[in-house]
N, C-alpha and C positions, 0 to 999 in steps of 0.2 A: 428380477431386473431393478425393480423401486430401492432396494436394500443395497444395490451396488453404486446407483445413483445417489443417493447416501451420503455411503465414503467416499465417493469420490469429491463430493458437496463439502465434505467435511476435509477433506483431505486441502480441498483451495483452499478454503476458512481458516487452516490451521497455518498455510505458507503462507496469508495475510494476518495472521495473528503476532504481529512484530513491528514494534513501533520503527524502526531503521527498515525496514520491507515497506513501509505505505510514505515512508519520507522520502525513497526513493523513486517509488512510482509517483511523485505528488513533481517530483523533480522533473520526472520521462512524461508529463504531463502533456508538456506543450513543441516538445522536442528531442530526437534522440541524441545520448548525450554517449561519451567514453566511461569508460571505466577511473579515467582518471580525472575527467569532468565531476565524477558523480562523488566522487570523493572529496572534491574540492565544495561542493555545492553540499555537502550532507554534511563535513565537517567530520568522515572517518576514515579511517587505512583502506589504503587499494584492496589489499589483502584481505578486510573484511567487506569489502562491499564487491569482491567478487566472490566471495563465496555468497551472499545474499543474492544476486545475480544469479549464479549458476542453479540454485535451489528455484526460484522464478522461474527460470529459461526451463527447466526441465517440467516443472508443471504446467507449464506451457504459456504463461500469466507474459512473460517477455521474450520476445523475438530478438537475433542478432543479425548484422551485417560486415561482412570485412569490407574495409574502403581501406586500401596501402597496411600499412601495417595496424590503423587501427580498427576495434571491434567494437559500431556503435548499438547502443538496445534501445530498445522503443516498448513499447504496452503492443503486445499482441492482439488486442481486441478491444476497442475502447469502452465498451460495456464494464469493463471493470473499472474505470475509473469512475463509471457513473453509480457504480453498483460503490465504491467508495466514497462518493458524495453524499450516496442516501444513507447512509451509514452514519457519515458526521454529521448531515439533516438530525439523525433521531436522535445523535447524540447531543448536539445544541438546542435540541428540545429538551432533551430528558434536563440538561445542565439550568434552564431557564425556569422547567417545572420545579426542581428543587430550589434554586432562589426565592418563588414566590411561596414555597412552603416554608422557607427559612424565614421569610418575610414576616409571616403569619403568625410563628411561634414567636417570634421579636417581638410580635407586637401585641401577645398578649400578656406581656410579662408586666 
């Protein structure tokens, strides 16, 4: 069971391994938006930000809704957006940690 828990772990990991997949959830953040919303607000083709979507939607990371003809997406669980913030938490650390080592060598020269 730990070993399937895993991949599956790993399997999310890898659908959030995509800088265009977490500018889109950063998008779905505060609101769900269209597909043609998301394009206009990400600055890509429909066509590629629905296939980014659809790989999402099946891992289960975004939910959909029809309202008239359009299909809006939302963050299925909002744990991942938090589980995304502690992510750029460690990464604006890790970025500040190497400033101050950059700092160091500058300044012994």
């Amino acid at each position: 069971m730990n070993k399937r828990i895993y991949e599956l772990h790993a399997d999310v990991c890898k659908t959030l391994a995509n800088a265009k997949r977490l500018e889109i959830l950063n998008a779905l953040r505060d609101k769900d938006m269209t597909v043609n919303e998301l394009a206009e607000r990400v600055g890509a083709l429909k066509a590629n930000i629905s296939q980014h979507l659809a790989v999402m939607r099946q891992k289960g990371i975004l939910a959909s809704r029809r309202d008239g003809i359009n299909i809006y997406y939302r963050i299925a669980n909002p744990k991942v957006i938090q589980a995304c913030d502690i992510m750029r938490e460690v990464l604006f650390e890790q970025l500040k940690e190497n400033e101050k080592l950059m700092k160091g060598i500058q300044n012994l020269k």
